[in-house]
C-alpha positions as CSV (number, residue, x, y, z in Angstrom):
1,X,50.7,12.4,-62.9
2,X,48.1,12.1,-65.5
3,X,48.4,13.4,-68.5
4,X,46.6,17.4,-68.7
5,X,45.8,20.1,-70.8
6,X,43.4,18.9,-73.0
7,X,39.2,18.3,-73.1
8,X,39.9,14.7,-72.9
9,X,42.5,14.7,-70.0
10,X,41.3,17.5,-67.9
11,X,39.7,16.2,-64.5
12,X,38.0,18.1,-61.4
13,X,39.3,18.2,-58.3
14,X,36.7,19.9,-55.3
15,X,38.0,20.0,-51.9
16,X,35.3,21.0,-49.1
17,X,36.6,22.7,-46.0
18,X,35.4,24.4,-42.7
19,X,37.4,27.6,-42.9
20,X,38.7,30.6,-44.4
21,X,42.7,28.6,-44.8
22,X,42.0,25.2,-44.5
23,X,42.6,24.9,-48.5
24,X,45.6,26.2,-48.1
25,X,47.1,24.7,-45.1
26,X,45.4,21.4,-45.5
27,X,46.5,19.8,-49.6
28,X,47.7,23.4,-50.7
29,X,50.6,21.8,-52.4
30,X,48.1,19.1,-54.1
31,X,46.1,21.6,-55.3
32,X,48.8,23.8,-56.7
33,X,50.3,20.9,-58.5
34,X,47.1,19.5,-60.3
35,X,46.0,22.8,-61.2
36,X,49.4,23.4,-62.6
37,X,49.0,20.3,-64.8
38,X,45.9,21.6,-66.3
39,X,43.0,20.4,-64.1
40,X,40.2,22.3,-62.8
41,X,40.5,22.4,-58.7
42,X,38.2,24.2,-56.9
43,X,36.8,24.3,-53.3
44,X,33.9,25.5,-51.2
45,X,34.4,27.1,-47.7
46,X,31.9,26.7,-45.4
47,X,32.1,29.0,-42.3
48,X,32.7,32.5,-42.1
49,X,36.2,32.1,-40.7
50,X,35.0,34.7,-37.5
51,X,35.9,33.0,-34.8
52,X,39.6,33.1,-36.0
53,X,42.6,35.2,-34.8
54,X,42.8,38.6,-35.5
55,X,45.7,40.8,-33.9
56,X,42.9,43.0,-32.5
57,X,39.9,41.3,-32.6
58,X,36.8,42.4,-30.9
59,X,34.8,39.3,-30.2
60,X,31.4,41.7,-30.0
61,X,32.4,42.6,-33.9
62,X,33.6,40.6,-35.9
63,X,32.5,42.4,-39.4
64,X,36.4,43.2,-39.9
65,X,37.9,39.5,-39.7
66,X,35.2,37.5,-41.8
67,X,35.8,40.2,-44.5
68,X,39.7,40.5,-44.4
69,X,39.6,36.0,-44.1
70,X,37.1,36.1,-47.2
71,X,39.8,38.7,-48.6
72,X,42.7,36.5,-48.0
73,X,41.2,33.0,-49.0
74,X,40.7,34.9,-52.7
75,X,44.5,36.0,-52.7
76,X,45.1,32.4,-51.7
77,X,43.6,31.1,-54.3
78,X,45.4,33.3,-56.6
79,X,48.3,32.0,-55.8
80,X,48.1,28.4,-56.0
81,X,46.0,29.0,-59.3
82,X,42.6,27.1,-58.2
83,X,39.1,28.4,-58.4
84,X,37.2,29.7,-54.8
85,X,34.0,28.8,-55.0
86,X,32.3,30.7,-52.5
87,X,31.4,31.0,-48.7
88,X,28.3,28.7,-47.6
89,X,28.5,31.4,-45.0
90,X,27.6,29.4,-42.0
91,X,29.0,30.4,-38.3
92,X,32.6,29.7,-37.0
93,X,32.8,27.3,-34.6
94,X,29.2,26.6,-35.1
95,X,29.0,23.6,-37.5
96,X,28.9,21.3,-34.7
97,X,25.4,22.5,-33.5
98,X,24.3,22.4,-36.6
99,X,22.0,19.5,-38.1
100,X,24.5,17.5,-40.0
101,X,21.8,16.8,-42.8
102,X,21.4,20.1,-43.2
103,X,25.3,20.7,-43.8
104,X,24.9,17.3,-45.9
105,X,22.2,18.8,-48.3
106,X,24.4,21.8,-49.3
107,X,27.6,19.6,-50.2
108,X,25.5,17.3,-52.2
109,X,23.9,20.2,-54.3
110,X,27.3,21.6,-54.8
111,X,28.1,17.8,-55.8
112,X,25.6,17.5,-58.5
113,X,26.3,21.3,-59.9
114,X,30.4,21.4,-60.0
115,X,30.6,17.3,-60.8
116,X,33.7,16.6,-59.7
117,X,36.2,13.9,-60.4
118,X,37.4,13.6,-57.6
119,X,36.3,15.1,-53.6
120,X,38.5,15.7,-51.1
121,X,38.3,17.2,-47.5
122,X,39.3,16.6,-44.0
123,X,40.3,13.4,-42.1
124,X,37.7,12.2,-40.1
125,X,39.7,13.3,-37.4
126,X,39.8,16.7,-38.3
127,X,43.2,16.6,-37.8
128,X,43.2,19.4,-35.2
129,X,40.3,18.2,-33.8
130,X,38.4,20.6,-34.1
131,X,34.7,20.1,-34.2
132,X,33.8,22.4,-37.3
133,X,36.5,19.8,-39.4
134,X,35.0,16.4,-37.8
135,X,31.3,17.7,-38.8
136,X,32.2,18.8,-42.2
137,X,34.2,15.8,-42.9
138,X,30.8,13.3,-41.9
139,X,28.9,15.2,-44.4
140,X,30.7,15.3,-47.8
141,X,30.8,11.6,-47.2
142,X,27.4,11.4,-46.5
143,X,26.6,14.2,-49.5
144,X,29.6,11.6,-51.4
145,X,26.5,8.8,-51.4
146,X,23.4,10.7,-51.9
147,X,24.7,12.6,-54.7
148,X,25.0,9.6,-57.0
149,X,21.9,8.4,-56.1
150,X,17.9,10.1,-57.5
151,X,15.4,10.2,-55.1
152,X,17.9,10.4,-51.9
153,X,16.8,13.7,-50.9
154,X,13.5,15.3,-50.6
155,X,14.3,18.7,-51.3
156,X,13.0,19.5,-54.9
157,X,15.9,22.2,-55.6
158,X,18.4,19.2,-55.3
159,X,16.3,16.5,-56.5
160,X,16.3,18.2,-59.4
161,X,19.6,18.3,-60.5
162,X,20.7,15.4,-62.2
163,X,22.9,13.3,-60.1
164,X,26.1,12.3,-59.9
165,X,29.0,9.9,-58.9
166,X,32.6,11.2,-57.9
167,X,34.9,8.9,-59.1
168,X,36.7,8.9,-55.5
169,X,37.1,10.2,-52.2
170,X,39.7,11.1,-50.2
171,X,40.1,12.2,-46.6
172,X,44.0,14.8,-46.4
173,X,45.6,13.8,-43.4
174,X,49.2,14.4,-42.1
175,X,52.4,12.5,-42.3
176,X,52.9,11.3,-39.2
177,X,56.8,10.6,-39.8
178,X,57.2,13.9,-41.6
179,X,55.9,16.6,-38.6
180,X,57.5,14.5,-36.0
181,X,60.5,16.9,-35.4
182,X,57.9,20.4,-34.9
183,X,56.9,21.7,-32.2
184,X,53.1,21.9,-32.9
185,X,51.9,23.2,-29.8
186,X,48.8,21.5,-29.8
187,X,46.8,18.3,-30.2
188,X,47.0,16.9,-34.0
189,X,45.9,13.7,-35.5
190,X,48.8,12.5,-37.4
191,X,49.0,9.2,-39.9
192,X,51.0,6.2,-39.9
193,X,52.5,5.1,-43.2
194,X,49.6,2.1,-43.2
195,X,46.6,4.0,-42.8
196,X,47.9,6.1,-45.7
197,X,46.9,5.2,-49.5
198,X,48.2,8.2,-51.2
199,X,51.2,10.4,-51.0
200,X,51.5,13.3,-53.4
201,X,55.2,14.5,-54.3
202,X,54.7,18.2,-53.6
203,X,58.3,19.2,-52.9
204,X,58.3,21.6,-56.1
205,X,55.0,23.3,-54.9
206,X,56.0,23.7,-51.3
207,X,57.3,27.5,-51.5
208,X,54.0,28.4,-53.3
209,X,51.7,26.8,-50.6
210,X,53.9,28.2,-48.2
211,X,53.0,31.9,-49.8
212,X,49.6,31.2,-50.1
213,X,49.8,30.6,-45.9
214,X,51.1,33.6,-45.9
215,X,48.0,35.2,-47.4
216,X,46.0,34.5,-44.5
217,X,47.8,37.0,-42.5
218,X,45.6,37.0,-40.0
219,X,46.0,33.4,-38.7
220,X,50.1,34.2,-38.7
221,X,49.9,33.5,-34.8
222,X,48.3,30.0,-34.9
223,X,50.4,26.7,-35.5
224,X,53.7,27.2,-36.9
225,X,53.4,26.4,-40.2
226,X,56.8,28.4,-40.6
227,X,58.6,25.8,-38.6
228,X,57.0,23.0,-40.7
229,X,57.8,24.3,-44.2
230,X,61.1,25.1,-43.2
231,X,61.6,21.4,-41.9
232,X,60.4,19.9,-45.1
233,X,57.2,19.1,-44.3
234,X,55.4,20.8,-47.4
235,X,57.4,18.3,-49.6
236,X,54.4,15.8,-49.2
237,X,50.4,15.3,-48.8
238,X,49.1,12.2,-48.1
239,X,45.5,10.9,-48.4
240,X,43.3,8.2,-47.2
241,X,41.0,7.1,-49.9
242,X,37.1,6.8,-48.7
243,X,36.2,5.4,-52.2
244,X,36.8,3.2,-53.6
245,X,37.9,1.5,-50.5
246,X,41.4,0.2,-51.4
247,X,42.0,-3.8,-51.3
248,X,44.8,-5.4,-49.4
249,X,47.6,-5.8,-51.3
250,X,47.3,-2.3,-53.5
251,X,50.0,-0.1,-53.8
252,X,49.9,3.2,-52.1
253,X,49.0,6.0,-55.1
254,X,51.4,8.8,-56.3
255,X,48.6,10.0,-58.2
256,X,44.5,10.9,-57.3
257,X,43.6,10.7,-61.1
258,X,45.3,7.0,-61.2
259,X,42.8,5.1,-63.3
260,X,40.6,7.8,-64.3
């Protein structure tokens, strides 16, 4: 890993998600180990996480879950020692009917004001599928372009902060040889070795993403992540880099700050 610690050396790492968990189930151990090495990591959620599972959830109130979720994403923060953003606040299960320029607009804003090193958020997939990750993923890499670039957008807010150009962009995925042995008991989008440009040795940061799952207590019914961390499968993340588009021939990374 690149070397940390000092004004020179230290980088910033902004992952962009849907939900109240998704930092921590998606690159938890990534961003546990960069931020251990000195570097700023940090991350925006976007929905309000209350459409998700709540031991007694009442769908006609959900006041209770998007406060306990915004609760729990804080605590998991805490514990893999990066920096929560905020909530963009928008609906669960919502971002889909939403105007993707709109969602686009607010990532780019947050692009110019945090300037980050490097972005990272879903696979275009979504990985589970799920709508709220495949929107979300279509605008940071729209927000990726039009944050490097004056005069892209016409609100005034945004055009007037200076812009400015992430060094790269990656998409977190999963290892499809890695989760081959769980049960996941549902659809998942899962990578072969060659779409894959960058896997992450996490193995010495998989108890702590682990505990920071555990913080969302009130997703503890959804996939079994128990199943996976037990198996080994928090022992590596893997990437697909957006930007800059890797040449044939290049070595798969062990590092996201390689070259920076």
């Amino acid at each position: 890993m690149a070397s940390a610690g000092t004004a020179q050396t230290k980088k910033t790492i902004l992952g962009v998600f849907a939900h109240p968990d998704d930092e921590s189930m998606g690159p938890g151990g990534t961003f546990a180990k960069y931020a251990a090495a000195g570097h700023r990591v940090a991350f925006i959620t976007a929905t309000d996480g209350g459409a998700g599972r709540l031991y007694q959830e009442r769908p006609e109130d959900n006041t209770e879950l998007r406060k306990l979720r915004r609760q729990e994403t804080l605590e998991a923060a805490r514990i893999l020692g990066i920096e929560a953003l905020g909530f963009l606040g928008w609906a669960d299960r919502e971002l889909e009917n939403m105007n993707v320029l709109d969602i686009e607009l607010e990532v780019a804003r947050i692009i110019r004001r945090e300037k980050p090193d490097v972005l990272i958020t879903f696979h275009g997939s979504g990985i589970s599928r799920h709508p709220d990750h495949r929107v979300l993923a279509m605008a940071v890499n729209n927000a990726f372009m039009g944050s490097a670039h004056a005069g892209w957008y016409r609100d005034p807010v945004i055009e007037a902060l200076p812009p400015h150009l992430t060094g790269k962009l990656y998409q977190y995925t999963v290892i499809k040889s890695l989760i081959e042995g769980v049960d996941w008991r549902r659809d998942l989008y899962a990578s072969t070795d060659d779409e894959i440009t960058a896997v992450i040795d996490t193995e010495a940061w998989a108890d702590l993403k682990w505990k920071a799952i555990q913080a969302h207590d009130t997703q503890r019914d959804g996939p079994p992540f128990e199943l996976a961390y037990r198996a080994g499968v928090f022992e590596k993340e893997a990437f697909v880099r957006v930007f800059p588009w890797p040449r044939p021939g290049d070595n798969k990374e062990n590092d996201l700050l390689a070259g920076m």
